[in-house]
C-alpha positions as CSV (number, residue, x, y, z in Angstrom):
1,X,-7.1,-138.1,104.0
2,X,-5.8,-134.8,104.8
3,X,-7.8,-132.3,106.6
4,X,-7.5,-130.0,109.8
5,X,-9.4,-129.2,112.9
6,X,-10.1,-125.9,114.7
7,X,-11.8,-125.8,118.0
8,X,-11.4,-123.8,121.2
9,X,-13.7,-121.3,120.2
10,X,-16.7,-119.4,122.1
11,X,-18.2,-116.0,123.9
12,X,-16.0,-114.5,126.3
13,X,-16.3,-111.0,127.5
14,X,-14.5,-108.2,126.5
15,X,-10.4,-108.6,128.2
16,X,-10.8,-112.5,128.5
17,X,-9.1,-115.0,127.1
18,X,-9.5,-118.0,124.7
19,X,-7.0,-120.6,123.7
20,X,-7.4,-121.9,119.7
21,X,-6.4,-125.5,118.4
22,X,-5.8,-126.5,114.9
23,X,-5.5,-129.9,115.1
24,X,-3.8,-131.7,111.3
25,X,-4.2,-135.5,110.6
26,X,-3.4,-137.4,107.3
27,X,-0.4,-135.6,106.3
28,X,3.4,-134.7,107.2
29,X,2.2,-132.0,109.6
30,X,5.4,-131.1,111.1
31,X,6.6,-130.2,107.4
32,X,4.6,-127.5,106.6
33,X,4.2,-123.5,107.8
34,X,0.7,-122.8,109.6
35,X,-1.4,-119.4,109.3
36,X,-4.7,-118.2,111.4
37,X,-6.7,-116.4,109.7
38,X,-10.1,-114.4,110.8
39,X,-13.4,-113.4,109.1
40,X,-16.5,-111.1,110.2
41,X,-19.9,-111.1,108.8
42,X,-19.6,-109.0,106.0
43,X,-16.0,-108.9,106.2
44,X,-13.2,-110.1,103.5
45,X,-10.8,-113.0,105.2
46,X,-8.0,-111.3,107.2
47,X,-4.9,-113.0,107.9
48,X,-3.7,-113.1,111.7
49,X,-1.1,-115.0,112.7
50,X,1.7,-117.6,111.0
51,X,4.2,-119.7,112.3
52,X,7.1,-121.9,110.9
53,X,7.2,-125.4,110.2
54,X,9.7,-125.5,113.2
55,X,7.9,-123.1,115.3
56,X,11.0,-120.9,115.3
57,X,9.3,-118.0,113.2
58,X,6.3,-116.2,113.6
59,X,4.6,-113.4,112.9
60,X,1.4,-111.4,113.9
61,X,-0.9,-108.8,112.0
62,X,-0.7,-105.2,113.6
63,X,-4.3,-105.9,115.2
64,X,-3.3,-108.7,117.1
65,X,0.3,-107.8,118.7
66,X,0.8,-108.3,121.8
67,X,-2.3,-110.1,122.8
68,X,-2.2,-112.9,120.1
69,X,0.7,-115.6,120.5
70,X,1.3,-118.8,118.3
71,X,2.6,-121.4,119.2
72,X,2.9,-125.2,118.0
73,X,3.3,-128.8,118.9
74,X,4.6,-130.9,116.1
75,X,4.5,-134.1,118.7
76,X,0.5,-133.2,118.9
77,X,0.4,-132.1,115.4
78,X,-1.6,-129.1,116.9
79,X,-1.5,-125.5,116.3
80,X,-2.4,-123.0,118.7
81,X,-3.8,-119.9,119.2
82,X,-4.3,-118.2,122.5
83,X,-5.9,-115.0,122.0
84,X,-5.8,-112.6,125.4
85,X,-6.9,-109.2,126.5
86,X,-10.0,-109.5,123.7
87,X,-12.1,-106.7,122.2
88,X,-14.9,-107.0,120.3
89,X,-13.5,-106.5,117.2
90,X,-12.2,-109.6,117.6
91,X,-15.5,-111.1,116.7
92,X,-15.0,-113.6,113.8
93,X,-14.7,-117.1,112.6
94,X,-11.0,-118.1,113.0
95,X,-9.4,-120.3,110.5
96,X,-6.4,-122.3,110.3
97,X,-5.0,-122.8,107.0
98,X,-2.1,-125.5,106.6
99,X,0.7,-124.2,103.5
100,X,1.1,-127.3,101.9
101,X,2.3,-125.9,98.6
102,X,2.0,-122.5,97.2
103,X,-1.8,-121.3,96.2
104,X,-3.1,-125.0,97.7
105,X,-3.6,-124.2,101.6
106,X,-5.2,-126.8,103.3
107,X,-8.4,-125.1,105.0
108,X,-10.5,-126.3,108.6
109,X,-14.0,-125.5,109.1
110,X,-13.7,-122.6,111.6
111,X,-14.5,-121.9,114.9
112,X,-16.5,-118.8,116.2
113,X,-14.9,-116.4,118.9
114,X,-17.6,-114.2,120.2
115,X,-16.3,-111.3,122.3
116,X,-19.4,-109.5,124.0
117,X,-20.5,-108.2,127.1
């Protein structure tokens, strides 16, 4: 049974830090690209961040540059996320999303990142 795993989320203040997980079970993990993705309330799904199969490629969307890094560890079959020098615009549920074939990504549940004083 396929399926992924975000966690790592919570309220930080504004210029803090978090560190996301994606964590992939029941598949070929280390086959397959990985994207994070973001939505607000009220807000359409945003794409963030995506990273290789090999973890040798990735790129970030405009917002997040330079505070935003990727990474992966295809031993842990874990993605990660770690998310620095926040604002609270940054306020969403973050997503992981698996590309396991085109139009089919495999999906987590979320986790919520809260940035607030």
């Amino acid at each position: 049974q396929a399926h992924v795993v975000e966690s790592g989320g919570g309220l930080v203040q504004p210029g803090g830090s978090l560190r996301l997980s994606c964590v992939a079970s029941g598949f070929r993990f280390s086959n397959y690209a990985v994207n994070w993705y973001r939505q607000a309330p009220g807000t359409e799904r945003g794409w963030v961040s995506g990273i290789d199969s090999t973890g040798r490629i990735i790129k970030n969307a405009d917002p997040v540059k330079g505070r935003f890094t990727i990474s992966r560890d295809n031993a842990k079959n874990t993605v990660y996320l770690q998310m620095n020098s926040l604002k609270p615009e940054d306020t969403a549920v973050y997503y992981c999303a698996a590309v396991v074939r085109g139009g089919n990504d495999l999906w987590g549940q979320g986790t919520q990142v809260t940035v607030s004083s």
